[in-house]
PDB file of N, CA, C and O in Angstrom:
ATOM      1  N   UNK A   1     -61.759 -77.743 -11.855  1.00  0.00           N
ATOM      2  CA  UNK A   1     -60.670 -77.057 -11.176  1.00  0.00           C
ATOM      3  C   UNK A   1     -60.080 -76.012 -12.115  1.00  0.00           C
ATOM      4  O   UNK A   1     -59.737 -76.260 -13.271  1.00  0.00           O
ATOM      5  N   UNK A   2     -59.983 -74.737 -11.481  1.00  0.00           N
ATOM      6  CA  UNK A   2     -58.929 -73.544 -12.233  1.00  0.00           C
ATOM      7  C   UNK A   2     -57.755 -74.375 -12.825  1.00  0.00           C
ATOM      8  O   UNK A   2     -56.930 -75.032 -12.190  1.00  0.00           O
ATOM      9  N   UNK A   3     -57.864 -74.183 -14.404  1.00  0.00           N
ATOM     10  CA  UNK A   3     -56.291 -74.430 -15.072  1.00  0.00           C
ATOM     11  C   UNK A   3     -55.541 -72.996 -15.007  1.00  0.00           C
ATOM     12  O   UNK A   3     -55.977 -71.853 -15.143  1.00  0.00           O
ATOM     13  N   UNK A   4     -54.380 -73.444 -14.772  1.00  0.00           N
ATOM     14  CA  UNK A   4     -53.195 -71.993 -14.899  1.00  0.00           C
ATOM     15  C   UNK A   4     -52.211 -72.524 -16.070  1.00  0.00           C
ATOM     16  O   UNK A   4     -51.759 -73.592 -16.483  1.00  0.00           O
ATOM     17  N   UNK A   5     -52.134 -70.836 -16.424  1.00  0.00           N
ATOM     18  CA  UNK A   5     -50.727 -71.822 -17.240  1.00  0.00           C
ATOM     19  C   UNK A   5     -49.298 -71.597 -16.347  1.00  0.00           C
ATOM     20  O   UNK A   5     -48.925 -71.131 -15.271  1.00  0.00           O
ATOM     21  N   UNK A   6     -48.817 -72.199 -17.448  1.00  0.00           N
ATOM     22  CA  UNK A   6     -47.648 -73.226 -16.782  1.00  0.00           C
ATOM     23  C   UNK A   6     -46.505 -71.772 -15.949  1.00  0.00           C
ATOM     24  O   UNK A   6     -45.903 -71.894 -14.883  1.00  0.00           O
ATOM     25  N   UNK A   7     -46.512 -71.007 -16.499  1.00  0.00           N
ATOM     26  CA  UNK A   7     -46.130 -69.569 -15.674  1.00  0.00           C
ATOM     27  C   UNK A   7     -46.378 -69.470 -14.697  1.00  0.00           C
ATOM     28  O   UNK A   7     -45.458 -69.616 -13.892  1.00  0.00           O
ATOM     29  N   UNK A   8     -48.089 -69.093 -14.047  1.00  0.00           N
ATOM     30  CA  UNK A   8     -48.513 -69.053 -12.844  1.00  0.00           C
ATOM     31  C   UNK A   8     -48.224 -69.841 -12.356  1.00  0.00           C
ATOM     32  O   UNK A   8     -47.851 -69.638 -11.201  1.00  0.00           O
ATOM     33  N   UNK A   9     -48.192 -71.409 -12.933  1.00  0.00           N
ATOM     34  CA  UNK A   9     -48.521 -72.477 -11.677  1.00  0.00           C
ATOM     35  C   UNK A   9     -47.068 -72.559 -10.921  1.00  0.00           C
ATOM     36  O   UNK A   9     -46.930 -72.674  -9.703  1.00  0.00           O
ATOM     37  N   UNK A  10     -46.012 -72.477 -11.890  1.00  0.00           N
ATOM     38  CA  UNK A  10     -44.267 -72.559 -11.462  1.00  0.00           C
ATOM     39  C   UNK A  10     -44.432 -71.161 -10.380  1.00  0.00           C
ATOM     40  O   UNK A  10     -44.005 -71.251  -9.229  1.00  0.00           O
ATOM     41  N   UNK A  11     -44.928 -70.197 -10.756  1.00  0.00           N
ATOM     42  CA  UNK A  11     -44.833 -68.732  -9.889  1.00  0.00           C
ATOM     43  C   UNK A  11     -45.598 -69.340  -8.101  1.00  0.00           C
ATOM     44  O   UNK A  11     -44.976 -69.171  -7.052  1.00  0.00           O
ATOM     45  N   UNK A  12     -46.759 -69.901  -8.156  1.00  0.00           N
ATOM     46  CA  UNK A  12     -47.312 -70.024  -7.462  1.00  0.00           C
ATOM     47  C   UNK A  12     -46.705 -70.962  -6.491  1.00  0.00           C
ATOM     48  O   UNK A  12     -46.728 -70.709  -5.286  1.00  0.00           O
ATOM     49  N   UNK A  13     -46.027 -72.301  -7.087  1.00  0.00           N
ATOM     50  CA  UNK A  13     -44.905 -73.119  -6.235  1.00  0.00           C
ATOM     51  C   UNK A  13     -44.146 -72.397  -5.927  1.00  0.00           C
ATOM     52  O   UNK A  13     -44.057 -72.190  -4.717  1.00  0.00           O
ATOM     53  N   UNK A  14     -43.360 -71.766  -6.723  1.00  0.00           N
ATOM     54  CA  UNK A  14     -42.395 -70.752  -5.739  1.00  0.00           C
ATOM     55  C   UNK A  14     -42.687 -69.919  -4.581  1.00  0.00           C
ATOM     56  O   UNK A  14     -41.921 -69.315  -3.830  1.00  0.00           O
ATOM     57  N   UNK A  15     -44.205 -70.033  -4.596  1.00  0.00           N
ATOM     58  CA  UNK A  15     -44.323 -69.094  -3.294  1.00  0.00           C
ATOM     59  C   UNK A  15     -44.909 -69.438  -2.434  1.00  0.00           C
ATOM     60  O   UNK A  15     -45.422 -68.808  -1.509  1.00  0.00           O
ATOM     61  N   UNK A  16     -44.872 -70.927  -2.769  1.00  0.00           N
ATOM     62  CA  UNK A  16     -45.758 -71.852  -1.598  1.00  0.00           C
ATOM     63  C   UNK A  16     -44.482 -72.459  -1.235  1.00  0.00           C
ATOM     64  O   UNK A  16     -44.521 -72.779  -0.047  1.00  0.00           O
ATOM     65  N   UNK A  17     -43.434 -72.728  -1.749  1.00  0.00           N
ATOM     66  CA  UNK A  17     -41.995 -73.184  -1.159  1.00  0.00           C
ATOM     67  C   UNK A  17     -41.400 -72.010  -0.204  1.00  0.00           C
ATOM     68  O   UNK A  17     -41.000 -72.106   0.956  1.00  0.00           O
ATOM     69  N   UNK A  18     -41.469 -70.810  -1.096  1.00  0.00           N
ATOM     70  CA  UNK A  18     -40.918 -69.564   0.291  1.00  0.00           C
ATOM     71  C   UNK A  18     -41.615 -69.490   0.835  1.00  0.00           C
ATOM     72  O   UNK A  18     -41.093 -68.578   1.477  1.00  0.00           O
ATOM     73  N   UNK A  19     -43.293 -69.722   1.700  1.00  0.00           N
ATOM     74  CA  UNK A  19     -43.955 -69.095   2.416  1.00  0.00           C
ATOM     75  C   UNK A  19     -43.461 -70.399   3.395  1.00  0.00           C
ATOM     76  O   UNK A  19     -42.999 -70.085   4.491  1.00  0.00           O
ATOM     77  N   UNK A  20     -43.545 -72.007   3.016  1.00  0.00           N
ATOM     78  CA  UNK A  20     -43.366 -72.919   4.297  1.00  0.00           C
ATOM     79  C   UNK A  20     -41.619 -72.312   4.791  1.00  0.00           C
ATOM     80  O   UNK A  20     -41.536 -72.209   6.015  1.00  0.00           O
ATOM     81  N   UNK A  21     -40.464 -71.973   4.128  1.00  0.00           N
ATOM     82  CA  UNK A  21     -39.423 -71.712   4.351  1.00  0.00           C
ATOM     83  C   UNK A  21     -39.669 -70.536   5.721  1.00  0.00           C
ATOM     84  O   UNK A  21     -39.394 -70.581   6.920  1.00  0.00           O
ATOM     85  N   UNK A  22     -40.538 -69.183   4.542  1.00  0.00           N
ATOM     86  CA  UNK A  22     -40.361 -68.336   5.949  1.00  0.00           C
ATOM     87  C   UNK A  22     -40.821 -68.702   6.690  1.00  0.00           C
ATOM     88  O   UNK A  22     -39.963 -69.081   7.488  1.00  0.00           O
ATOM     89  N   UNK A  23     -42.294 -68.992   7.251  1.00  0.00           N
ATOM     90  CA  UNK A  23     -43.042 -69.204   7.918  1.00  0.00           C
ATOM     91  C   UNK A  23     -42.441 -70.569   8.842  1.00  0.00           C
ATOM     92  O   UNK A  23     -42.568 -70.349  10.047  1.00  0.00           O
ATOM     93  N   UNK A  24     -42.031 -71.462   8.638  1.00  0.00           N
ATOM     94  CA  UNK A  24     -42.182 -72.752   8.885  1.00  0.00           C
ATOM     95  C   UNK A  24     -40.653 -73.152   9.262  1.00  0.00           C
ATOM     96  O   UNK A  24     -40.291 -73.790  10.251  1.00  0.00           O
ATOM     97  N   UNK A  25     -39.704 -72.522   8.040  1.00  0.00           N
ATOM     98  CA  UNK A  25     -38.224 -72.726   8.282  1.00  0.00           C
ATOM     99  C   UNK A  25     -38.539 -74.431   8.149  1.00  0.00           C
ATOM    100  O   UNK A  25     -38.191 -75.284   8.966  1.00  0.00           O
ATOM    101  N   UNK A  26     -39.265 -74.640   6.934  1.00  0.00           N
ATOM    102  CA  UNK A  26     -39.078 -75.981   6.073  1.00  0.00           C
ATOM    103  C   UNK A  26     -38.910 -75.652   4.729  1.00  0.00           C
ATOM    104  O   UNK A  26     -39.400 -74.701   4.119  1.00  0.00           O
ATOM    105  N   UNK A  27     -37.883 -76.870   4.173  1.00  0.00           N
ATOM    106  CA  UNK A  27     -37.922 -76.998   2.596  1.00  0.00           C
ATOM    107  C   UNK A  27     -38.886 -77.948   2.117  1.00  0.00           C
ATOM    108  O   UNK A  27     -39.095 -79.071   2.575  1.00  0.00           O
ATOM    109  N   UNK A  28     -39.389 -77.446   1.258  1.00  0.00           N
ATOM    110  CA  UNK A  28     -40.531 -78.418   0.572  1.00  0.00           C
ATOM    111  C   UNK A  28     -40.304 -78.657  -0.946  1.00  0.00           C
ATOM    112  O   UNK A  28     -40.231 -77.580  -1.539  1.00  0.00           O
ATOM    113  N   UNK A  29     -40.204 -79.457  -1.547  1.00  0.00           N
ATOM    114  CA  UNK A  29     -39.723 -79.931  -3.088  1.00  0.00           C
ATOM    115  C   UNK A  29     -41.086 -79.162  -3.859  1.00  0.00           C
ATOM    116  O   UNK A  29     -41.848 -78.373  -3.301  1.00  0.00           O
ATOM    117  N   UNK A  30     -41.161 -79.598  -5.221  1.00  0.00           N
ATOM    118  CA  UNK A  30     -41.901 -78.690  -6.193  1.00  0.00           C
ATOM    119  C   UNK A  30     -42.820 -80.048  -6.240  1.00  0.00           C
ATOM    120  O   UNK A  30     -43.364 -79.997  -7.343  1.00  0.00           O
ATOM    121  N   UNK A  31     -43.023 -80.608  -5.922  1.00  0.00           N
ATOM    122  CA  UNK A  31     -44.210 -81.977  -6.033  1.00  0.00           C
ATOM    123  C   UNK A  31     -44.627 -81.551  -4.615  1.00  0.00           C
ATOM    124  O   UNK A  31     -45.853 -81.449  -4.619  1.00  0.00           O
ATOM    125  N   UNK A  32     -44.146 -81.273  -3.461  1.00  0.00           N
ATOM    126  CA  UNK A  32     -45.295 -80.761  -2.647  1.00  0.00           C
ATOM    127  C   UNK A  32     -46.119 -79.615  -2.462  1.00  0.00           C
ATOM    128  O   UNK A  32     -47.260 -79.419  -2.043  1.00  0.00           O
ATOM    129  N   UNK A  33     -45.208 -78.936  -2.893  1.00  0.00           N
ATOM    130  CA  UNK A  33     -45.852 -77.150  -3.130  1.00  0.00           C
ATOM    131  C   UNK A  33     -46.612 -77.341  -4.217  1.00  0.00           C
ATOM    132  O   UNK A  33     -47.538 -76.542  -4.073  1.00  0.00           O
ATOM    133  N   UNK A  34     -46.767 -77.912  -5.195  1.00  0.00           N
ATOM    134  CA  UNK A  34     -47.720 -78.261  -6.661  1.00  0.00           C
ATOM    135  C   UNK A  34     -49.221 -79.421  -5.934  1.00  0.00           C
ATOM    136  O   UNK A  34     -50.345 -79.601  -6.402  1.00  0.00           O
ATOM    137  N   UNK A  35     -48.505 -80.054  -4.537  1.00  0.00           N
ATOM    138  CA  UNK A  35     -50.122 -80.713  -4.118  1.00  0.00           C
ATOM    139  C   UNK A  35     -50.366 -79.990  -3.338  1.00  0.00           C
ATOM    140  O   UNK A  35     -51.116 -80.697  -2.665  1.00  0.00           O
ATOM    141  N   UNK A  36     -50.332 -78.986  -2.798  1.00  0.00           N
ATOM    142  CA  UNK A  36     -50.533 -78.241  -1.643  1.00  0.00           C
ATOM    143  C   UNK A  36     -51.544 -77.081  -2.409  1.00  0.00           C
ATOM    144  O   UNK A  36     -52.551 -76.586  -1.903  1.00  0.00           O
ATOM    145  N   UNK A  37     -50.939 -76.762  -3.897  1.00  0.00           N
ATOM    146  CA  UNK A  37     -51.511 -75.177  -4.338  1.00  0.00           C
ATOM    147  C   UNK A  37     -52.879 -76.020  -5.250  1.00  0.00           C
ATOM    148  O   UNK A  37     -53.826 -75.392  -5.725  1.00  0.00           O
ATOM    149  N   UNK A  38     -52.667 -78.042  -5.386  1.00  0.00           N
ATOM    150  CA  UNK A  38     -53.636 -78.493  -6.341  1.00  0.00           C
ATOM    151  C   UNK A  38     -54.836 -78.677  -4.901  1.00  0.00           C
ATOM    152  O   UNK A  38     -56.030 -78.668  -5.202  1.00  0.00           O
ATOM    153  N   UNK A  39     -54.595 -78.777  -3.951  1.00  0.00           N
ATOM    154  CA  UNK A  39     -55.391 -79.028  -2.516  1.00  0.00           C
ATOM    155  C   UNK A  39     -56.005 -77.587  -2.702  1.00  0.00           C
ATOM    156  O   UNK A  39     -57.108 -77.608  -3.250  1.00  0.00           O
ATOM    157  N   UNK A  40     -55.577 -76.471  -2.399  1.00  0.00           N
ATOM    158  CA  UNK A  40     -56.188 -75.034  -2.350  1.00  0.00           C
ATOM    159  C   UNK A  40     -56.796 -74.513  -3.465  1.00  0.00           C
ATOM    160  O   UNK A  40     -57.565 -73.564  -3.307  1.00  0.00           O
ATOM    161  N   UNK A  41     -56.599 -74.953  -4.556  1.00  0.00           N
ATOM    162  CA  UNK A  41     -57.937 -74.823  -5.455  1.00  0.00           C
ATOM    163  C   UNK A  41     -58.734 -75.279  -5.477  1.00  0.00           C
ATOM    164  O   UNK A  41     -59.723 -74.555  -5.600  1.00  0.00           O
ATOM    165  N   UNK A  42     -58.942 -76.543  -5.399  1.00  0.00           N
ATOM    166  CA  UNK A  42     -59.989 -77.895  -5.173  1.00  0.00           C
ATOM    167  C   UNK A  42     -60.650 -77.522  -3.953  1.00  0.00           C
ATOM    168  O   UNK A  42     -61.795 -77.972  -3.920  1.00  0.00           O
ATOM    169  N   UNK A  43     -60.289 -76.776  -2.818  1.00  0.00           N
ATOM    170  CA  UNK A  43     -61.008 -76.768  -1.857  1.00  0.00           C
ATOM    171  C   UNK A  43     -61.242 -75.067  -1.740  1.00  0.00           C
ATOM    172  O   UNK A  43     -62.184 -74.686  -1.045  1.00  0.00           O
ATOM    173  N   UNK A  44     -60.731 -74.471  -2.145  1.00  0.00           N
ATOM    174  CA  UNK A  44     -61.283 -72.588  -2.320  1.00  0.00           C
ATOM    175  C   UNK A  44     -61.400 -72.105  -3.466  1.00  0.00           C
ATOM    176  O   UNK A  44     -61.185 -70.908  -3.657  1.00  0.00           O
ATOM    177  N   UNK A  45     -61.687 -72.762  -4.245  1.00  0.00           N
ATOM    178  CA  UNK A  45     -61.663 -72.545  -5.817  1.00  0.00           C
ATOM    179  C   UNK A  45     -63.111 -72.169  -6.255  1.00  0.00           C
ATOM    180  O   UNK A  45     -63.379 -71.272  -7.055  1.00  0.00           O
ATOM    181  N   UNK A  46     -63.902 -72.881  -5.696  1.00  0.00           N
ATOM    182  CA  UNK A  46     -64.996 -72.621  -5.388  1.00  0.00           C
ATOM    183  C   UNK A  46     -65.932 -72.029  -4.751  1.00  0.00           C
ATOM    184  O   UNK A  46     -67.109 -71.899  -5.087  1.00  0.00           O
ATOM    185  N   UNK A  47     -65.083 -71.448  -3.259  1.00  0.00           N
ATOM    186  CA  UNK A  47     -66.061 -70.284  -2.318  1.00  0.00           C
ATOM    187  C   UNK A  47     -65.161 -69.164  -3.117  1.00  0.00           C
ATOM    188  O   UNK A  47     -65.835 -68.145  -2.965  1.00  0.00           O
ATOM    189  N   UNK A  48     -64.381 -68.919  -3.635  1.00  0.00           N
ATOM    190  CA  UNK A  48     -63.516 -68.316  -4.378  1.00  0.00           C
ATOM    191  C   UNK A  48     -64.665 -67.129  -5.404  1.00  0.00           C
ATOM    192  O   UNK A  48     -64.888 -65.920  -5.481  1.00  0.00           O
ATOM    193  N   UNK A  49     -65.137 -68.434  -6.052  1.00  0.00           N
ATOM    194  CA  UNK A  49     -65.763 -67.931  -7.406  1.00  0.00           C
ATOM    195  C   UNK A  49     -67.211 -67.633  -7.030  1.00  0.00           C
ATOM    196  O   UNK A  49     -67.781 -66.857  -7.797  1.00  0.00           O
ATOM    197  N   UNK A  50     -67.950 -68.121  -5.949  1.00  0.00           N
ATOM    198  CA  UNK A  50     -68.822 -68.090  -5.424  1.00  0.00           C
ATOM    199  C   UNK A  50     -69.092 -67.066  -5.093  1.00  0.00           C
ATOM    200  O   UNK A  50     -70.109 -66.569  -5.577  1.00  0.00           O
ATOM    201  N   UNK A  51     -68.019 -66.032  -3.776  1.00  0.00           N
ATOM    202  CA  UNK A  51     -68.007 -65.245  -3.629  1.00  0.00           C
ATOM    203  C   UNK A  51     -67.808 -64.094  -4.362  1.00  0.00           C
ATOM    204  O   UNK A  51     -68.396 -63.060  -4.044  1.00  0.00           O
ATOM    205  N   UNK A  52     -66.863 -64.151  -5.542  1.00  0.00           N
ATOM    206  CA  UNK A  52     -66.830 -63.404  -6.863  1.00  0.00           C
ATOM    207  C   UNK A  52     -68.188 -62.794  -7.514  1.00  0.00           C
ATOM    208  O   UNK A  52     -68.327 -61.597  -7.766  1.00  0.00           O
ATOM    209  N   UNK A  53     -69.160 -63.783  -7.745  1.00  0.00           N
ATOM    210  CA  UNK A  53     -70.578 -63.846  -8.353  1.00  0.00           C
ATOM    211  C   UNK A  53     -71.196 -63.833  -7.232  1.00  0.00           C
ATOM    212  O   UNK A  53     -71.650 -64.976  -7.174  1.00  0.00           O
ATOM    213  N   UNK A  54     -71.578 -63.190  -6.120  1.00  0.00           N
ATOM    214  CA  UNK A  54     -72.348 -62.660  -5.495  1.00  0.00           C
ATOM    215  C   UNK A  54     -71.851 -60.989  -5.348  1.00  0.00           C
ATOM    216  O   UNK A  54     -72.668 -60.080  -5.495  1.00  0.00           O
ATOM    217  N   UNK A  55     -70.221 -60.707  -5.001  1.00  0.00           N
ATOM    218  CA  UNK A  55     -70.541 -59.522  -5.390  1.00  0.00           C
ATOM    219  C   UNK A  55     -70.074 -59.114  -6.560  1.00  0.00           C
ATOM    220  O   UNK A  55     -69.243 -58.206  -6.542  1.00  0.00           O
ATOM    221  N   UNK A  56     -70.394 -59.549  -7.538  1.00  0.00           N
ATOM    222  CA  UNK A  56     -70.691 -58.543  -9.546  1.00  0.00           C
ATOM    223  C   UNK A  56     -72.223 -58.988  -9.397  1.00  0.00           C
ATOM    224  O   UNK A  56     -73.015 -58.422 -10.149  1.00  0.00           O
ATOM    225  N   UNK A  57     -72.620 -59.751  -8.684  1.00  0.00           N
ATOM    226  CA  UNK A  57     -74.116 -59.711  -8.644  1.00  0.00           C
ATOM    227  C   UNK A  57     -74.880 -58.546  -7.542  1.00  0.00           C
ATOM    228  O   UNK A  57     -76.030 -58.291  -7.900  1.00  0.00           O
ATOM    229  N   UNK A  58     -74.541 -57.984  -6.578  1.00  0.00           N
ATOM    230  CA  UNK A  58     -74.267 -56.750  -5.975  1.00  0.00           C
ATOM    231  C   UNK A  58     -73.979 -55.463  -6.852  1.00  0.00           C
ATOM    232  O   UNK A  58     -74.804 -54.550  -6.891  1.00  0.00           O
ATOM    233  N   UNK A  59     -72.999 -55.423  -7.430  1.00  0.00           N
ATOM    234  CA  UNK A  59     -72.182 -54.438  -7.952  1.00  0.00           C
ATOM    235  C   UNK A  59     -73.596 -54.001  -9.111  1.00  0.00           C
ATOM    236  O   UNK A  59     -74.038 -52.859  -9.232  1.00  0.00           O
ATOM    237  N   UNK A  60     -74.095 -55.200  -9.846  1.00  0.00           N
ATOM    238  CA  UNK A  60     -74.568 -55.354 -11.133  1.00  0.00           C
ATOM    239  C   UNK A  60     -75.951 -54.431 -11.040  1.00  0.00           C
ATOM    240  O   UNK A  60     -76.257 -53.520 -11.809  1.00  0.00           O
ATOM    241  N   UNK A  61     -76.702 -54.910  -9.892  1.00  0.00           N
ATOM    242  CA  UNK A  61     -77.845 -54.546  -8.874  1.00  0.00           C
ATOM    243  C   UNK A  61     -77.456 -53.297  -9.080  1.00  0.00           C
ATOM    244  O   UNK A  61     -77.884 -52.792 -10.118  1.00  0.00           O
ATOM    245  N   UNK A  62     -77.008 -52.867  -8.636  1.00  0.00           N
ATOM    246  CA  UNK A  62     -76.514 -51.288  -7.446  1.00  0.00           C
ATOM    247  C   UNK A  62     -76.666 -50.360  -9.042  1.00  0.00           C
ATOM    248  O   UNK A  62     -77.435 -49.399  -9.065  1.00  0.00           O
ATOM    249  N   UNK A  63     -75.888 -50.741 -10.295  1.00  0.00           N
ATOM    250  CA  UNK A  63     -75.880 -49.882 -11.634  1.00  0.00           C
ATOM    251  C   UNK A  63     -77.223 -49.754 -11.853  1.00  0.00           C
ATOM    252  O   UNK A  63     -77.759 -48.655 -11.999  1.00  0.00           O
ATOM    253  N   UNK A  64     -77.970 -51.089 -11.895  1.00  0.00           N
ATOM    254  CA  UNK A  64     -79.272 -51.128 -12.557  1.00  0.00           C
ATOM    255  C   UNK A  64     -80.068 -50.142 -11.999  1.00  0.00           C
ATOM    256  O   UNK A  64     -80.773 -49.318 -12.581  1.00  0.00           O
ATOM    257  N   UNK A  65     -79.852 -50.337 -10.588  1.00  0.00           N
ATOM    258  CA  UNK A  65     -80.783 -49.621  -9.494  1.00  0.00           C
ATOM    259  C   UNK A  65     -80.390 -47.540  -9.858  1.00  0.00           C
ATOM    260  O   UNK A  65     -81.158 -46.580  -9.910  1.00  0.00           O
ATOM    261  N   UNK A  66     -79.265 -47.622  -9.982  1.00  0.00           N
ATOM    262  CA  UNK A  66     -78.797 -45.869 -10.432  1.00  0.00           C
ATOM    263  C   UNK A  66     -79.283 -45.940 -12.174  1.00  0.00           C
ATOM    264  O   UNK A  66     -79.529 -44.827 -12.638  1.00  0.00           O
ATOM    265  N   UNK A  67     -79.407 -46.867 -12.942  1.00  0.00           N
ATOM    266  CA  UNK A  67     -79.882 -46.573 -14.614  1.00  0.00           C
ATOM    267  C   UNK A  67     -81.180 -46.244 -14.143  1.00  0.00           C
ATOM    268  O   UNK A  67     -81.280 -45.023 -14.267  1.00  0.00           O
ATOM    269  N   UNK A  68     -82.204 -46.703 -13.676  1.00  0.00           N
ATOM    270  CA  UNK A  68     -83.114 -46.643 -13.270  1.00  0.00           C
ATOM    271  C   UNK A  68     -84.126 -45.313 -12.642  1.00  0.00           C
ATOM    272  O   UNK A  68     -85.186 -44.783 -12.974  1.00  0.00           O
ATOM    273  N   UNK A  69     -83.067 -45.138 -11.500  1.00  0.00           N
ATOM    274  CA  UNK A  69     -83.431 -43.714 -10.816  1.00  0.00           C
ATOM    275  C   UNK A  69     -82.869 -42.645 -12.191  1.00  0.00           C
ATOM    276  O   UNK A  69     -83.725 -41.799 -12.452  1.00  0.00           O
ATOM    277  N   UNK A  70     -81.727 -42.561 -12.993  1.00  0.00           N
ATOM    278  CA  UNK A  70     -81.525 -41.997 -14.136  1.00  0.00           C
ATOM    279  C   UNK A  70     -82.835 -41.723 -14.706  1.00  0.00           C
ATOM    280  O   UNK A  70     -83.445 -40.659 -14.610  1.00  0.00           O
ATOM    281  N   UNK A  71     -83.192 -42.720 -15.275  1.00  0.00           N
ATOM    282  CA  UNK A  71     -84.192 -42.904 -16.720  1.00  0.00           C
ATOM    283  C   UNK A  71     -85.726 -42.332 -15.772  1.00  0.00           C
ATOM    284  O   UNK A  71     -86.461 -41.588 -16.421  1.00  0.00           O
ATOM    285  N   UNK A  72     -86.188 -42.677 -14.272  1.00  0.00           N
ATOM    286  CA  UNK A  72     -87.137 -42.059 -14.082  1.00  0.00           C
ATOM    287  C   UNK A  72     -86.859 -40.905 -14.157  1.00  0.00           C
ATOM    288  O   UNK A  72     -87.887 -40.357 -14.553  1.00  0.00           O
ATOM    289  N   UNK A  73     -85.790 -39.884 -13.969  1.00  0.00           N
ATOM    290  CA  UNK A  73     -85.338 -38.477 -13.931  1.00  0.00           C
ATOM    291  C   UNK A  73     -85.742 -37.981 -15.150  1.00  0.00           C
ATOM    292  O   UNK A  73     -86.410 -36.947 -15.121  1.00  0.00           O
ATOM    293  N   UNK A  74     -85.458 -38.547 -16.349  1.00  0.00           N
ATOM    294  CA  UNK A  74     -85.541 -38.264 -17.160  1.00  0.00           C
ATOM    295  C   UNK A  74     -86.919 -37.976 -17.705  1.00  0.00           C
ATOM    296  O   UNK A  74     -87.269 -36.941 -18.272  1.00  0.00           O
ATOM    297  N   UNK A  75     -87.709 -39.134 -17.428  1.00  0.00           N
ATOM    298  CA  UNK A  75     -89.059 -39.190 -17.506  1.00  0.00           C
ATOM    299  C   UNK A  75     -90.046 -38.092 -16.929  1.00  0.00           C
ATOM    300  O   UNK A  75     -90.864 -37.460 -17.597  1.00  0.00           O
ATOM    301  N   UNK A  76     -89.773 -37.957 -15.293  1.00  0.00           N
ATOM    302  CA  UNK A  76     -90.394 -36.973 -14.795  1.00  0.00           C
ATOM    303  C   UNK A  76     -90.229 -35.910 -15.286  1.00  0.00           C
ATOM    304  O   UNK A  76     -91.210 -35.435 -15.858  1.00  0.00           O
ATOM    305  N   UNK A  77     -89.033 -35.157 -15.272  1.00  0.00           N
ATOM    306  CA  UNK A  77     -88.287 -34.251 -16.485  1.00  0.00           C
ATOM    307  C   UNK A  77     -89.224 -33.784 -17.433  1.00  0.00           C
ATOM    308  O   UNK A  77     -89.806 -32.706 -17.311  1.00  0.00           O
ATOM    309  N   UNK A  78     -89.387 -34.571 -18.383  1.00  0.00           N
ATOM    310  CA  UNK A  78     -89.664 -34.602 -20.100  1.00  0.00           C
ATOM    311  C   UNK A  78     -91.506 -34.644 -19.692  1.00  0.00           C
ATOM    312  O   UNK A  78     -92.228 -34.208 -20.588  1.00  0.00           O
ATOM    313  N   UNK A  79     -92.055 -35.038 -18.683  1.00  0.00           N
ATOM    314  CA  UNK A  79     -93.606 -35.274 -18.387  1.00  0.00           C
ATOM    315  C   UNK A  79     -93.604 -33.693 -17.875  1.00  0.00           C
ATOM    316  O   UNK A  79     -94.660 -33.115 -18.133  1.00  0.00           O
ATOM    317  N   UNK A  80     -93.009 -33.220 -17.472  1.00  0.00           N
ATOM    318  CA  UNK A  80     -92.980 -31.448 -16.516  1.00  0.00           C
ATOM    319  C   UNK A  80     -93.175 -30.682 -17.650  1.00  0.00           C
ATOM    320  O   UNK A  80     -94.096 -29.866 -17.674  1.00  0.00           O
ATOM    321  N   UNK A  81     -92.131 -30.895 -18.981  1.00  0.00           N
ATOM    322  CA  UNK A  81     -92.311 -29.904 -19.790  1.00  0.00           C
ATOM    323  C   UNK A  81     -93.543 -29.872 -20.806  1.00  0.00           C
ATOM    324  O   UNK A  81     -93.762 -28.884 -21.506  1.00  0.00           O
ATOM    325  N   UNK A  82     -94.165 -30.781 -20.831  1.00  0.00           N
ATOM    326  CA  UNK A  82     -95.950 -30.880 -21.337  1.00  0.00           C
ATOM    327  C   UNK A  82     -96.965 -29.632 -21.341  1.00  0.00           C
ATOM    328  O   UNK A  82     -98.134 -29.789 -21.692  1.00  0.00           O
TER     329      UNK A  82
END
């Protein structure tokens, strides 16, 4: 499971307490907003990161694929002036 430090995690209750307030027009204590935000990592923490590393695995592709068309440029280039 994602560790936060202790900053985020207090930031993150705070905004899982105002979102049931606005949304909900409930108060929720800092032991439920802290199992609620430990529930949403444990369960999206993972398509989270998943999805992260598919696209820098995209992104990563796409450079290689333009270094590539580069360096043949170059090649054809430098084979012309022969």
């Amino acid at each position: 499971m994602l560790e936060l430090s202790r900053e985020k995690k207090n930031r993150l209750i705070n905004e899982i307490q105002g979102f049931f307030y606005n949304e909900r027009e409930e108060e929720i204590g800092i032991i439920a907003a802290e199992r609620v935000l430990d529930f949403f990592l444990e369960e999206l923490g993972t398509l989270v990161y998943n999805k992260a590393l598919d696209d820098s695995r995209l992104w990563f592709a796409e450079k290689l694929e333009n270094i590539e068309i580069d360096y043949d440029l170059l090649y054809k280039n430098s084979d012309s002036k022969r």
